[in-house]
N, C-alpha and C positions, 0 to 999 in steps of 0.2 A: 432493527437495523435497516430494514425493506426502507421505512420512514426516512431515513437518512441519508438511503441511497437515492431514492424520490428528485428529494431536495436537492441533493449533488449534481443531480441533471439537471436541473432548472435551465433557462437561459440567463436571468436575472444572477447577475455576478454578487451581490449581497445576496443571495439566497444558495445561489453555489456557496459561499463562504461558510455560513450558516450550516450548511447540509453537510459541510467537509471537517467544520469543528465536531459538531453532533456523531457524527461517524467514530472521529477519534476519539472523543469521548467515551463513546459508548465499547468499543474498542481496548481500551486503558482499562477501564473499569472490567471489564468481563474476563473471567476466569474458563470459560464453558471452549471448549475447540468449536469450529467454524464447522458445517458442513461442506461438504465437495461445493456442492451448489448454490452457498452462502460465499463461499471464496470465488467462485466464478462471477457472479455478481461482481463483486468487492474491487477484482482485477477489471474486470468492462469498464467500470464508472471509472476507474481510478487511471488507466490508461489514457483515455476521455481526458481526463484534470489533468493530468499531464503535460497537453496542450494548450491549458489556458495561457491567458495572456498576462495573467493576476498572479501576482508569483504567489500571494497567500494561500492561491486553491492549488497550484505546484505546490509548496511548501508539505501541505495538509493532506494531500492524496501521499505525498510519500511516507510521510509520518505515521498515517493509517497503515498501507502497505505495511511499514513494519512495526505497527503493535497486531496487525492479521499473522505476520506471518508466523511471530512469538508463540501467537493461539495453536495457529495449523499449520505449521511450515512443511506438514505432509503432502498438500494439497498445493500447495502454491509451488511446488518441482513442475507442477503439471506446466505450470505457465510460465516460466524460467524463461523460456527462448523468445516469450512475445516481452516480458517485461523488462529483459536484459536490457535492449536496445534502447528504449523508453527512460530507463533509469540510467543509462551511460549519455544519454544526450542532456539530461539535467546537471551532468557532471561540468558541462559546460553555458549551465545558466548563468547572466550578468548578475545575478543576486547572492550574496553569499548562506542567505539561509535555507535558500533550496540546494546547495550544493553541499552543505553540511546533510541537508534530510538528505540527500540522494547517497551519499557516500556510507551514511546510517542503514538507509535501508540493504546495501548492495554489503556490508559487513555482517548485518543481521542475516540474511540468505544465506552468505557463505558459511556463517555459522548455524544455521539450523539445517540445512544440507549436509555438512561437514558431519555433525554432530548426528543424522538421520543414520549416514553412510557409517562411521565407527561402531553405532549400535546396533546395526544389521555386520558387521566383519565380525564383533566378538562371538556373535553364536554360533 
């Protein structure tokens, strides 16, 4: 994943692109939860993409985002308050496919948050 994140910082916008597929990917595919410090990374870079100018590497940070948060949504409450803001201004990106990933991810949170919170009340 380190590889991926690499890549996502590039300056070179085909190689952000490149570094933000490869992330999802790898992402998708993994079954294993995040660590703390694997998800801190994850939010930096993806924060970062957020403000591209490429809606594809917008697109691909949010879409990471929530196959991350699928993994460890334990870890990602920590950062809830910096990525709220971030994901509710995608909500009014000009592009419709970032605004469907934005509305994805911010569904995704509330459901593994929600879902955190219920299994910590039944006990």
């Amino acid at each position: 994943m380190e590889a991926a994140l690499e890549l996502a910082r590039a300056k070179d916008t085909k190689s952000r692109m490149a570094g933000v597929e490869h992330l999802h990917t790898l992402l998708e595919a993994s079954r294993k939860t995040l660590s703390s410090s694997e998800v801190t990374s994850l939010v930096d870079v993806c924060l970062d993409l957020l403000k591209d100018n490429n809606f594809r590497v917008s697109q691909g940070a949010l879409m990471s985002l929530a196959s991350a948060a699928v993994l460890s949504g334990e870890y990602f409450k920590l950062h809830f308050n910096a990525l709220l803001p971030a994901v509710v201004e995608r909500l009014g990106d000009s592009k419709q496919p970032v605004r469907d990933a934005a509305r994805r991810l911010l569904l995704t949170l509330m459901e593994v948050i929600a879902f955190r919170m219920v299994a910590l009340l039944e006990f």
